[in-house]
C-alpha positions as CSV (number, residue, x, y, z in Angstrom):
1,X,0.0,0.0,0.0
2,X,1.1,3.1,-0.9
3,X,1.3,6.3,1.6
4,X,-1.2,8.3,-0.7
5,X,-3.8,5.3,-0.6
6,X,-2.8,4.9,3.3
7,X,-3.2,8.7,4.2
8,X,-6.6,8.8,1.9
9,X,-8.0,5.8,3.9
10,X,-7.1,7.7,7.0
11,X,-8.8,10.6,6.2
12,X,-11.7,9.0,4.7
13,X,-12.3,7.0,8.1
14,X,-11.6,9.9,10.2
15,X,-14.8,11.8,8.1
16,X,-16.9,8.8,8.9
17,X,-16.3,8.8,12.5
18,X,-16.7,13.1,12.8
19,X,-20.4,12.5,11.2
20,X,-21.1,9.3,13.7
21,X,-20.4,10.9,16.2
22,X,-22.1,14.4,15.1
23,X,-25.7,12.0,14.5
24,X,-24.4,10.5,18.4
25,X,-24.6,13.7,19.3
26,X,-27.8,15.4,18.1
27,X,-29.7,12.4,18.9
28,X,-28.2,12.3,22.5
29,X,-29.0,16.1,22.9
30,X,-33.0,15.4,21.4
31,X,-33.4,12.2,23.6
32,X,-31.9,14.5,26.7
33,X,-34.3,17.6,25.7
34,X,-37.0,15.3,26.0
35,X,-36.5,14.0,29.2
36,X,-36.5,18.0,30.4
37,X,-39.3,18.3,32.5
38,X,-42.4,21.1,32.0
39,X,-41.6,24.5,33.8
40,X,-43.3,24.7,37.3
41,X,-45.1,28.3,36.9
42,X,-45.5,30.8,34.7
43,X,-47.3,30.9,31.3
44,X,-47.0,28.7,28.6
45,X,-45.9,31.5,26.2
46,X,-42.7,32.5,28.5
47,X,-43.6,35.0,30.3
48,X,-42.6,36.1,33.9
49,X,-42.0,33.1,36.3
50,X,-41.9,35.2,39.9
51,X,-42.9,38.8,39.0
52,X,-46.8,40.6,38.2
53,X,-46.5,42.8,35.0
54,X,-48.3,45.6,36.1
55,X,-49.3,48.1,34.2
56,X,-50.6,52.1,34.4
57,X,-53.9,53.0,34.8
58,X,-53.9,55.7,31.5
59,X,-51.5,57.6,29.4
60,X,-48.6,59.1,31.0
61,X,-48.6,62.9,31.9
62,X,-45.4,64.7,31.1
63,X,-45.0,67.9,32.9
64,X,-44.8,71.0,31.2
65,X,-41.7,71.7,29.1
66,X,-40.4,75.6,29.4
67,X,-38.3,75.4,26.0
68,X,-41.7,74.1,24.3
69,X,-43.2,77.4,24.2
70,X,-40.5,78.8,22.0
């Protein structure tokens, strides 16, 4: 065997292993997301897990500006 053939083979098996273990590892990360369990509180579109939004009663009054006038 030849040392073109040998370092071909090489770096054809060393691609095959990268992608097995890439598909490992995306199916190991899906099976694992899974598993996660449902968040204990809080809505179910994300929103705030310990705080009220609260909000004002009606618009907002700004107070007079002097350099308005001119």
């Amino acid at each position: 065997m030849s040392i073109n053939a040998l370092l071909s083979t090489v770096i054809l098996v060393s691609f095959i292993v990268t992608l097995v273990l890439a598909v490992g590892s995306y199916l190991a990360y899906k099976m694992r997301e899974k598993r996660r369990p449902a968040p204990l509180r809080g809505d179910a579109a994300g929103g705030p897990m310990f705080f009220e939004r609260v909000y004002p009663a009606g618009p907002a009054r700004r107070a007079p500006d002097a350099s308005a006038g001119d």
